[in-house]
C-alpha positions as CSV (number, residue, x, y, z in Angstrom):
1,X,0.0,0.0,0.0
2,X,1.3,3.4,-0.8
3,X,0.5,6.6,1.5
4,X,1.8,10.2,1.3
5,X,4.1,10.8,4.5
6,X,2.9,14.3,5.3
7,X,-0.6,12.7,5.4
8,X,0.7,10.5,7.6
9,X,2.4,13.3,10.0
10,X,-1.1,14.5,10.1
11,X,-2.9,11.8,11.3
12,X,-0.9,10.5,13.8
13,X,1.8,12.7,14.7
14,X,0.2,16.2,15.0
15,X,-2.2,15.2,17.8
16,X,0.5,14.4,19.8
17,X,2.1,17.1,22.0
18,X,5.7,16.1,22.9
19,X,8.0,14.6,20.2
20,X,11.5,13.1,20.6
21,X,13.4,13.3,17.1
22,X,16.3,10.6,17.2
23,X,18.8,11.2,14.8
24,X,17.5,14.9,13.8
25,X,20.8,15.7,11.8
26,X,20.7,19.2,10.1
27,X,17.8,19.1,11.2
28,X,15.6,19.2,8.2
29,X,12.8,16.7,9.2
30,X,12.1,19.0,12.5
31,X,11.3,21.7,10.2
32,X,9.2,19.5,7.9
33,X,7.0,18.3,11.1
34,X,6.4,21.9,12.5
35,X,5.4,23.4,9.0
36,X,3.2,20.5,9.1
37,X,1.7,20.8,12.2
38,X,1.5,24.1,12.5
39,X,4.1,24.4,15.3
40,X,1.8,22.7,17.6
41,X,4.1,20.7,19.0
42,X,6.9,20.7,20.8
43,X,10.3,18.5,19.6
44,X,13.6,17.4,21.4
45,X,16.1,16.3,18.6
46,X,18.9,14.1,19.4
47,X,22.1,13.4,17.1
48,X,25.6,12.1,17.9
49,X,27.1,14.9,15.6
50,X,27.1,18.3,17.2
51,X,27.9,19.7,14.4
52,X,24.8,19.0,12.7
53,X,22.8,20.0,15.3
54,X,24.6,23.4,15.4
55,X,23.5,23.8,11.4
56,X,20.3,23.0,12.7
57,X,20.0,25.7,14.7
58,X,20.5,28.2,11.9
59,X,17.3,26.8,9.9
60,X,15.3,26.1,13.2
61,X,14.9,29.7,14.3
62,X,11.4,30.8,15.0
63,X,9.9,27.4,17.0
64,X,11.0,26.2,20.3
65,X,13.0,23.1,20.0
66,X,15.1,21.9,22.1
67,X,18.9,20.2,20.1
68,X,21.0,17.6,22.3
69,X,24.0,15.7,21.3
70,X,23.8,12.3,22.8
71,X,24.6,8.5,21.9
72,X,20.4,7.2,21.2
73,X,21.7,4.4,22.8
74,X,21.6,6.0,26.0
75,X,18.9,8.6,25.8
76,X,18.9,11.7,28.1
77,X,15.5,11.5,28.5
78,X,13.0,10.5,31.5
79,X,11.5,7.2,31.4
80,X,7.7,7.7,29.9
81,X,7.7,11.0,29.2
82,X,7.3,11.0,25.1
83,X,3.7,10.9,23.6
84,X,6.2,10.3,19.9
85,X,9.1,9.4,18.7
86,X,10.5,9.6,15.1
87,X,12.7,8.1,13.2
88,X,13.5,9.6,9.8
89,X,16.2,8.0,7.4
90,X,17.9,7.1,10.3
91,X,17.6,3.9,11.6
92,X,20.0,2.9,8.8
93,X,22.8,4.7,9.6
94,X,22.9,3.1,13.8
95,X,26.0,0.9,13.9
96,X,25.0,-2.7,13.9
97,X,25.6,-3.4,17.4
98,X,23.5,-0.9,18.8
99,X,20.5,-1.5,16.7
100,X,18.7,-3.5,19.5
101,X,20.3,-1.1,22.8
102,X,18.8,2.4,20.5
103,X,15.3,0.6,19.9
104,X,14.6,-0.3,23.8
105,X,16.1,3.1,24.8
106,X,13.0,4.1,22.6
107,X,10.4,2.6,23.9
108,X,11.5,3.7,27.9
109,X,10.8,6.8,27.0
110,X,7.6,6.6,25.2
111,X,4.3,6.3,27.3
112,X,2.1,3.4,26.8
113,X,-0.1,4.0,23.7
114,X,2.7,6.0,22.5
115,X,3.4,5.9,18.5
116,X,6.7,5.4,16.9
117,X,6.7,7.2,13.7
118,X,9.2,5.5,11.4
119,X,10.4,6.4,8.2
120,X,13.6,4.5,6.1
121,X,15.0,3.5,2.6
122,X,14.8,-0.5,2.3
123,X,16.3,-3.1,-0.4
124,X,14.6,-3.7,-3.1
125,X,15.2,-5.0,-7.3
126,X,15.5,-1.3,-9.0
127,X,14.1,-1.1,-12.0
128,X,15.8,1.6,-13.8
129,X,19.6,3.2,-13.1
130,X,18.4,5.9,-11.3
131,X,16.7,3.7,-8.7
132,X,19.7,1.5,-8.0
133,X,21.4,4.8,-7.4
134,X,20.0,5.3,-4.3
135,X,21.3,2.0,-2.8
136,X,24.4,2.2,-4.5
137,X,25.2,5.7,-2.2
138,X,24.1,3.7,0.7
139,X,26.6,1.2,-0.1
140,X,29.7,3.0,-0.7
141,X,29.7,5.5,2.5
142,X,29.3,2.3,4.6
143,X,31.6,0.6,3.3
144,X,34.4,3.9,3.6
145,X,33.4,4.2,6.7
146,X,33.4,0.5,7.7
147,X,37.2,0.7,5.8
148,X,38.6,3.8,7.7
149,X,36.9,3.7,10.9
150,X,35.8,-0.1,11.4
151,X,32.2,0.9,11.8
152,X,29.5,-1.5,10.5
153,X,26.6,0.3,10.2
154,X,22.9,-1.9,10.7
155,X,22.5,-0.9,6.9
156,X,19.6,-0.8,4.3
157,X,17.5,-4.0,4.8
158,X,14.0,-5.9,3.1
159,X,10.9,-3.8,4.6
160,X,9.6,-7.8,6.9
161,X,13.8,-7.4,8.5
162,X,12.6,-3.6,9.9
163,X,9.0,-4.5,11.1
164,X,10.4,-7.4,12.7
165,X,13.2,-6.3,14.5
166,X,10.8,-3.8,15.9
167,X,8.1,-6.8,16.7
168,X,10.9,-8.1,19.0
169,X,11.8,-5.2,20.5
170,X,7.9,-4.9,21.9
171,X,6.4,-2.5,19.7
172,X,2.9,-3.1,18.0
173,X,2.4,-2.8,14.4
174,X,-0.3,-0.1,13.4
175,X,0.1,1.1,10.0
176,X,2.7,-0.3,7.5
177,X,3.1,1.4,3.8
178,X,5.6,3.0,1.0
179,X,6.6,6.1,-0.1
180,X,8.5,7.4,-2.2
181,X,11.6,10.4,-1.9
182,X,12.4,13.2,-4.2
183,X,14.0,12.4,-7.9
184,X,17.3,14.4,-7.9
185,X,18.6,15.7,-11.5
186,X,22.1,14.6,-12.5
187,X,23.5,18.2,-12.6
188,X,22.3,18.4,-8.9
189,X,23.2,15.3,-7.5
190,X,27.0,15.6,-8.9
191,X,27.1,19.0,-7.5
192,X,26.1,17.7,-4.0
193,X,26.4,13.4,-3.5
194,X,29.9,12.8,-1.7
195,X,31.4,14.5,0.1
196,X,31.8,12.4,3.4
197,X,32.4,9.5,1.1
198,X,35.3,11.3,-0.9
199,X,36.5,12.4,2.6
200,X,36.8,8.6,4.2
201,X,37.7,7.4,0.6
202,X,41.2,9.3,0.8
203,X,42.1,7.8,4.0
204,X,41.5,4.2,3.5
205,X,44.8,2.6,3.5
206,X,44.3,-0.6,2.1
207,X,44.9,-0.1,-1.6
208,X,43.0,-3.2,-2.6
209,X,39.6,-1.9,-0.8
210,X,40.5,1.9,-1.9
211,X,40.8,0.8,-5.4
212,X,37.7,-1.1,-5.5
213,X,35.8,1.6,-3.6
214,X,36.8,3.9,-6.4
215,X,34.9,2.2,-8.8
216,X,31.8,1.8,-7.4
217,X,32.2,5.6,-6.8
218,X,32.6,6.3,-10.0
219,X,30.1,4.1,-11.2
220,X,28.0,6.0,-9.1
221,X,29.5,9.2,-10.8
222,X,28.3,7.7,-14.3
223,X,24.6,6.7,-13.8
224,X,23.6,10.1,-11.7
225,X,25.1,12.1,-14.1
226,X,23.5,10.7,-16.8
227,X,20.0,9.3,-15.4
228,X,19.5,11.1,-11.9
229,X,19.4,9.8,-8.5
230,X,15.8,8.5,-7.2
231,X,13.1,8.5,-6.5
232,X,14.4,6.4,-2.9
233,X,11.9,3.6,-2.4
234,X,10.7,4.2,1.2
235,X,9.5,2.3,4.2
236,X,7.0,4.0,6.3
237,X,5.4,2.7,10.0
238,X,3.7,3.4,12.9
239,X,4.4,1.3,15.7
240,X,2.8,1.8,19.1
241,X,4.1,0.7,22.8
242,X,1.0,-0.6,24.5
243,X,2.2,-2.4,27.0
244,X,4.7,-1.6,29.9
């Protein structure tokens, strides 16, 4: 089933009062939820990069939001305090191990017959160039950073792997559907895809990995400039924690 994720917002995020954002980055998505609510809300974001969090101060400048840097594998947050919680293209980028630890942090700090408003790419068989692109990016910044830094991120996976691994961590199933993300042109996407990959890409010191890297990003350098990036194929859920 397909559904529009603003529509979504509406339904079931916007009647809520107090939001936790995990993962809120530049924060783009916070702006995207108070446009759509109306600023009826009021959202903590959380991100391990601080500097993010400060660029997201200088687009989140007439609502009152609160920006912490924390692991969300160890949430600064009281235990049953959140009516929602989102989790926007993020879940993804958690390093492997800490999948399980960020996901029950979650759900301590969500009241019962809170929602969990979750939003991710997932694998699928693309059908065009343009639509592998957008698993292709996924797959070479995780593997520079895997190369330089010896993080393995939790990765994209099949839309059943997400819903179940939140199924074990407690959390109810309410609505399941897809969206889809923005196309990018070519022109655009060169000018802007790359730039942390590039960065890990110089430092990896295996040749063997570096050289093989290189190609994928250039292969990746190929198809967007000629077909595009996108649309992403995306996952959308909302989840509830009914129980304590």
């Amino acid at each position: 089933m397909s559904c529009n994720i603003d529509e979504v917002i509406r339904s079931y995020i916007c009647k809520h009062k107090w939001i936790l954002d995990v993962g809120s980055g530049s924060g783009s998505f916070i702006k995207r939820l108070l446009n759509i609510c109306n600023s009826h809300i009021y959202v903590v974001g959380v991100d391990i990069n601080e500097d993010r969090l400060r660029k997201a101060k200088t687009i989140i400048t007439d609502h009152l939001v609160d920006l912490i840097t924390c692991d969300a594998s160890n949430l600064p947050v009281r235990s049953e305090s959140i009516d929602n919680v989102t989790l926007f293209l993020t879940l993804h980028e958690i390093e492997e191990n800490l999948i399980d630890n960020v996901l029950s942090e979650i759900r301590r700090v969500m009241r019962v017959n809170g929602t969990l408003f979750f939003v991710d790419k997932f694998l699928f068989n693309s059908s065009s160039p343009n639509e592998e692109l957008t698993l292709l990016t996924e797959e070479a910044y995780h593997k520079a950073l895997e190369y330089v830094e010896g993080v393995k991120l939790w990765g994209l996976r099949n839309p059943d792997e997400y819903i179940n691994k939140f199924k074990d961590q407690g959390f109810t199933l309410i609505l399941n559907c897809t969206a889809q993300g923005r196309y990018i042109d070519g022109k655009t996407f060169i000018n802007n895809w790359g730039k942390d990959t590039m960065r890990l890409l110089k430092l990896i010191k295996d040749e063997q990995k570096k050289e093989k890297l290189n190609e994928l990003v250039n292969r990746i350098r190929i198809i967007g400039n000629k077909y595009g990036y996108g649309p992403a194929k995306l996952l959308v859920a909302i989840l509830c924690k009914l129980v304590k």
